[in-house]
C-alpha positions in Angstrom: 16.6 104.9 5.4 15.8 100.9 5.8 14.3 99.4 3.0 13.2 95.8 1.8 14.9 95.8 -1.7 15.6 92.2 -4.0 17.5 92.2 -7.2 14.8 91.0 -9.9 15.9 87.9 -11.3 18.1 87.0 -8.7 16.9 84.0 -6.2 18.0 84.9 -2.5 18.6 89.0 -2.7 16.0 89.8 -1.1 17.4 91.8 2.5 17.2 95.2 4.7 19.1 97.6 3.5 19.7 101.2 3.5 18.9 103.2 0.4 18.3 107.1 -0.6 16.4 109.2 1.5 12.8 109.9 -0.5 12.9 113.5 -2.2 11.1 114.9 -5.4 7.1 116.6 -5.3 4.4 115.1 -3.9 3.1 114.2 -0.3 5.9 113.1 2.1 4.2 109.5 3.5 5.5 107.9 6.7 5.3 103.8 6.4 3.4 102.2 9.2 2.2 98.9 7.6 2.3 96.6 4.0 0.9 93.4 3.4 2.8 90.2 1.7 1.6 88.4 -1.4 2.5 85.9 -3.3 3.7 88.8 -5.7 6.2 89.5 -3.3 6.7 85.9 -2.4 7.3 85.3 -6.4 9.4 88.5 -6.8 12.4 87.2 -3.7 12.1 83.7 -5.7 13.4 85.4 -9.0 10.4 84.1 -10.8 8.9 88.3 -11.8 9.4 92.2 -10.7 11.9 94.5 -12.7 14.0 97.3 -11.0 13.2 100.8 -11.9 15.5 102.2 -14.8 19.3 102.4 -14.4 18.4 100.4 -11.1 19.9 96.9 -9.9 17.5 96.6 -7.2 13.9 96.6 -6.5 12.3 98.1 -3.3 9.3 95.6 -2.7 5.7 96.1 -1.3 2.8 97.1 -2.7 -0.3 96.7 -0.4 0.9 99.9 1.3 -0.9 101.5 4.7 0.8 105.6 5.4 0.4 108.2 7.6 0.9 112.0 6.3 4.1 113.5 7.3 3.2 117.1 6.9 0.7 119.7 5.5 -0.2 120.0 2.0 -1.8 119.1 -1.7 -5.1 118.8 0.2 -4.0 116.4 3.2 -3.3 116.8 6.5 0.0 115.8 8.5 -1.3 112.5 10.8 -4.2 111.2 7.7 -3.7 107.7 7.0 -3.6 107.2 3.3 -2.9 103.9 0.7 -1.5 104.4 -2.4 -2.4 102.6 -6.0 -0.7 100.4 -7.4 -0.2 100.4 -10.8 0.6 103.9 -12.8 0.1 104.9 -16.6 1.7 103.9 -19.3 0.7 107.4 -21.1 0.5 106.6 -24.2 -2.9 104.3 -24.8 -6.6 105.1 -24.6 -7.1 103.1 -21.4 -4.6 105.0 -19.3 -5.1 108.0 -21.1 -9.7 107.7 -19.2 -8.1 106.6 -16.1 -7.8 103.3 -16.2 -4.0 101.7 -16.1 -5.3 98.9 -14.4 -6.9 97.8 -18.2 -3.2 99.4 -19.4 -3.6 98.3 -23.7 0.3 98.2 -24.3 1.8 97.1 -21.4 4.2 99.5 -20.3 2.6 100.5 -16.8 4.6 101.0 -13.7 3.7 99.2 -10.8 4.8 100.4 -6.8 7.0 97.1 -5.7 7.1 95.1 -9.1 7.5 96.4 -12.5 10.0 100.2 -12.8 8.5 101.7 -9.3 9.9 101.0 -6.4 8.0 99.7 -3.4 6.2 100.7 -0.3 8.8 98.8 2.4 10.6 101.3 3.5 10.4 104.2 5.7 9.2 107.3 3.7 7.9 107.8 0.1 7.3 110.7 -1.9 3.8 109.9 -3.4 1.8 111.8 -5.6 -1.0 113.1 -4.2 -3.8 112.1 -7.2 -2.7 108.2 -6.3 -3.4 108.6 -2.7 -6.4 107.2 -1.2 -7.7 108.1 2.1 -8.2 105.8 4.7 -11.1 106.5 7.5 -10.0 106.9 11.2 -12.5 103.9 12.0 -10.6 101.4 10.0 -7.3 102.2 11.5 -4.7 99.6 10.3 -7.0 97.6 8.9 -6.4 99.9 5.6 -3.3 97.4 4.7 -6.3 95.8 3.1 -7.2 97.9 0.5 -5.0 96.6 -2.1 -6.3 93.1 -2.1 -10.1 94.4 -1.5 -9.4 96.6 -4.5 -8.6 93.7 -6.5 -11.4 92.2 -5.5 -13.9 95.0 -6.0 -12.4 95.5 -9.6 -13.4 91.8 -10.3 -16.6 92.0 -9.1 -17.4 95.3 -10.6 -16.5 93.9 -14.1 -18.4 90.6 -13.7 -21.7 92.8 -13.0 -21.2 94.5 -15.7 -20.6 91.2 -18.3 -23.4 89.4 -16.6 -25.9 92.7 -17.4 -25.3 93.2 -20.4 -28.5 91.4 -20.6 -30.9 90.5 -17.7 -29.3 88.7 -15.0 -30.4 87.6 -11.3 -27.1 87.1 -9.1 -28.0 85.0 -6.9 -25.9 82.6 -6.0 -21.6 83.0 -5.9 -19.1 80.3 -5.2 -15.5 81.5 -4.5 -12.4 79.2 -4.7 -9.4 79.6 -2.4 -9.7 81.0 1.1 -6.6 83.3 0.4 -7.0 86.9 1.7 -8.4 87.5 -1.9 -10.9 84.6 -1.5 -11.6 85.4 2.2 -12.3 88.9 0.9 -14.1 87.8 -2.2 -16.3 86.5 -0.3 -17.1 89.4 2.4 -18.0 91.5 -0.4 -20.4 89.3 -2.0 -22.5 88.8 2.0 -22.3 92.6 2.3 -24.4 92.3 -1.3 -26.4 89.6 0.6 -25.6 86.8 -2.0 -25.7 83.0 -1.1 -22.0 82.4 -1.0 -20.5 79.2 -1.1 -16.8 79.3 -0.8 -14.3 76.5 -1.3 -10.4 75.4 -0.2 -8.4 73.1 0.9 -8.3 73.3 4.9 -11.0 71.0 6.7 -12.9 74.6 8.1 -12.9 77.9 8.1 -13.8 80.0 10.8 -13.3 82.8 8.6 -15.5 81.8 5.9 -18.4 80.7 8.1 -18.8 83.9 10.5 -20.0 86.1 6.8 -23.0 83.8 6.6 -20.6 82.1 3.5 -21.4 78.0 3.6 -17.5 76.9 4.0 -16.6 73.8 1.5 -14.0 71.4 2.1 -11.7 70.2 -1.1 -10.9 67.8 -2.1 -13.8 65.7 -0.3 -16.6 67.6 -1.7 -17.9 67.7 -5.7 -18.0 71.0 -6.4 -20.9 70.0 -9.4 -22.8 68.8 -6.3 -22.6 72.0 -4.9 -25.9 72.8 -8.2 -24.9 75.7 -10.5 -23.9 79.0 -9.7 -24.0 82.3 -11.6 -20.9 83.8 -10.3 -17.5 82.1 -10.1 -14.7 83.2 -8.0 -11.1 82.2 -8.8 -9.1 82.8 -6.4 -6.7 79.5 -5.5 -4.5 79.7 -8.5 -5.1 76.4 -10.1 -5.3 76.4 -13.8 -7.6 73.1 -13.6 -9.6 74.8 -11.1 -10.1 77.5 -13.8 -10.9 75.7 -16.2 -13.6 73.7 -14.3 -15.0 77.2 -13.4 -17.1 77.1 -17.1 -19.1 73.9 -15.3 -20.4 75.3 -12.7 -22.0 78.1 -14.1 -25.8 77.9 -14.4 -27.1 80.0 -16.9 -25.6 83.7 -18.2 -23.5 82.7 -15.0 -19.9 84.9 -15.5 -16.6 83.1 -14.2 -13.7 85.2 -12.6 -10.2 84.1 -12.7 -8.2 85.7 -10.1 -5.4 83.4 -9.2 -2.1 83.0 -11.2 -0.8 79.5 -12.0 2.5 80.0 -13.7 3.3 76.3 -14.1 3.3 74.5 -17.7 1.0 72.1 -17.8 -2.3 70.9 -19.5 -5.4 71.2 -18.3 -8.8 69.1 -19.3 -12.3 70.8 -20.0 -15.1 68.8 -20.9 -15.9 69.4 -24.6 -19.7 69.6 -24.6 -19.2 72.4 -21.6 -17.2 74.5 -23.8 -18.4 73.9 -27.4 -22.1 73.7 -26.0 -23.2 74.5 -22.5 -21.1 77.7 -22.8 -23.1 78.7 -26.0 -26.2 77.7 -25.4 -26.3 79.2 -22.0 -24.6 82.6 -22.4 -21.5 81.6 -19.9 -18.7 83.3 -19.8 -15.5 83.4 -18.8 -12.8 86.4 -18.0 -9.7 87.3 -16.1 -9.0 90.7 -13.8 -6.4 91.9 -12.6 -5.2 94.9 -10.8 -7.7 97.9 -10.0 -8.8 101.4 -10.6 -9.5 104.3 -8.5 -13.2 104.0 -8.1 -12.2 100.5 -7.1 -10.0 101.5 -4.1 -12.8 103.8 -3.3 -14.9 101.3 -3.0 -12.5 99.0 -1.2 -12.3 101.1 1.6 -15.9 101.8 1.8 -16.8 98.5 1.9 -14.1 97.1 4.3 -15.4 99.8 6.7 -18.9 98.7 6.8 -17.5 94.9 6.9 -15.7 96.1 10.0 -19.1 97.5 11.2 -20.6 94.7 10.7 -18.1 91.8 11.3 -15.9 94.3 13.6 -13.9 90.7 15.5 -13.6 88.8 12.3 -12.1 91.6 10.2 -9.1 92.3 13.0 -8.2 88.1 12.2 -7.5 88.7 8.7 -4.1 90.2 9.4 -2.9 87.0 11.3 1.3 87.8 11.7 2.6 91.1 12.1 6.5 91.6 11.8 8.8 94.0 11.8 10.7 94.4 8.4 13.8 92.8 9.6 11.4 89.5 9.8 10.9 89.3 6.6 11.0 85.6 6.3 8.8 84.7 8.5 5.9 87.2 6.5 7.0 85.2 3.4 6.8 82.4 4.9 3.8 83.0 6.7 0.4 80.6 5.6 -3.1 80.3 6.8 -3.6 84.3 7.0 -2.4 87.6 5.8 1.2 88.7 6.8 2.4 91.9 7.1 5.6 93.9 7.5 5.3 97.0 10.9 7.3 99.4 9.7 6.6 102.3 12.2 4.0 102.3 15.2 
């Protein structure tokens, strides 16, 4: 069968190509649909991912959208289904209650990046207590559930930091209008929070059709913008991050989402850190990845978002290419791009 596969490591690899049928236990899932990160994008540059054991190659893709093949371990052939990402270590306390996502040594597997091969292909053998269902309503808008998963893990922890004493969330400000900003934000209006969100491009039409106030960088002070009590990283600047602790108004809890791998230095004011954050209770935290009740709630949520936003949700997926296209998803900008696999 026709897979995506790169060579870890390797600048370049990424191509089609034809690998092993899928065989083993579990629920036989047909491929119709998986989105493109900058994961992925990061993996074909030879800057992350490692291959399954005894494996040169890695088949990417991880924000995965399935139909059921045939009958069995509670589904039925024709359900749509996602799949998690990451898988358990099985050997520390966090996997052990569920929870890879907060993995304590390290040693997960992860569909499409670390040991596990990907989603982009035509059939996978899943195991049936990692699928998620995906309502007939939402159709193919279930290639979102990875990224609204990560986002409803974030969110999910900085509620619980922010009350572990009382706390009012009022107001949110998310940065980067990414599909995990973009999303970010939906889920905070579908809590009826003021939402102010933030990135580079002069509008958002996006953005704006939530109820979210759109905020144009670099010609607008974000300090301007009065305090917030929930921070959304989600542009992958490590200055950006690090300014997050100022705009926090008090107990306010900062979310970094984003990755910046570059080496640099970044500057934070000192009295912000070694006084404001004190004094005021602010924190701030990083998430990544998700757990089930996370991808439960994803799907929940993006189905009453399409209920309620049912035109803007169908723009969030803004390319659709076959998997021979591949360069053109990659390359894609100013949207989320994702790979048709079968119709």
């Amino acid at each position: 069968m026709r897979a995506l596969v790169t060579q870890p490591g390797v600048t370049g690899s990424t191509r089609v190509a034809d690998v092993p049928d899928a065989t083993g236990d579990g629920v036989l899932v047909r491929m119709l649909e998986v989105g493109v990160c900058g994961t992925d994008r990061e993996i074909s540059h030879g800057l992350f991912g490692v291959a399954p054991e005894n494996e040169s190659e890695l088949v990417l893709g991880h924000e995965a959208l399935g139909t059921v093949e045939r009958d069995g371990h509670g589904f039925t052939r024709g359900d749509l289904v996602t799949a998690t990402v990451r898988r358990s270590c099985r050997h520390c306390l966090a996997c052990s209650e569920g929870f890879p996502d907060s993995c304590l040594t390290g040693d997960y597997v992860e569909r499409g990046i670390t040991r596990l091969n990907g989603f982009a292909c035509e059939l996978v053998v899943e195991d049936p207590a990692q699928l998620v269902a995906i309502p007939r309503s939402l159709g193919r808008l279930g290639v979102l559930a990875e990224p609204t998963s990560i986002c409803e893990r974030a969110l999910r922890h900085a509620r619980a930091i922010g009350n572990r004493h009382p706390w009012e969330l009022q107001r949110a400000l998310v940065l980067g209008a990414g599909a995990v900003g973009t999303l970010s934000t939906y889920l905070l209006r579908l809590a009826g929070l003021e939402v102010w969100t933030a990135s580079l491009e002069p509008s958002n039409d996006l953005v704006t059709a939530s109820g979210a106030r759109y905020v144009s960088l670099p010609g607008t002070q974000l300090s301007e913008l009065g305090g917030f009590d929930l921070v959304v990283e989600a542009a992958g600047d490590a200055q950006l991050m690090a300014d997050t602790l100022g705009l926090l108004r008090r107990s306010g809890v900062a979310c970094l989402l984003g990755i910046d791998p570059l080496e640099q230095r970044v500057e934070l004011d000192g009295r912000t850190l070694a006084l404001d954050a004190i004094l005021e209770n602010r924190v701030l935290f990083g998430s990544v990845n998700a757990a089930r009740e996370d991808w439960l709630a994803a799907v929940a949520d993006l189905d009453r978002a399409r209920e309620r936003w049912p035109d803007e949700l169908e723009q969030f997926v803004s390319l659709r290419v076959p998997l021979d296209r591949f360069e053109d998803a990659f390359a894609h900008q100013g949207g989320k791009a994702t790979l048709v696999i079968s119709d």
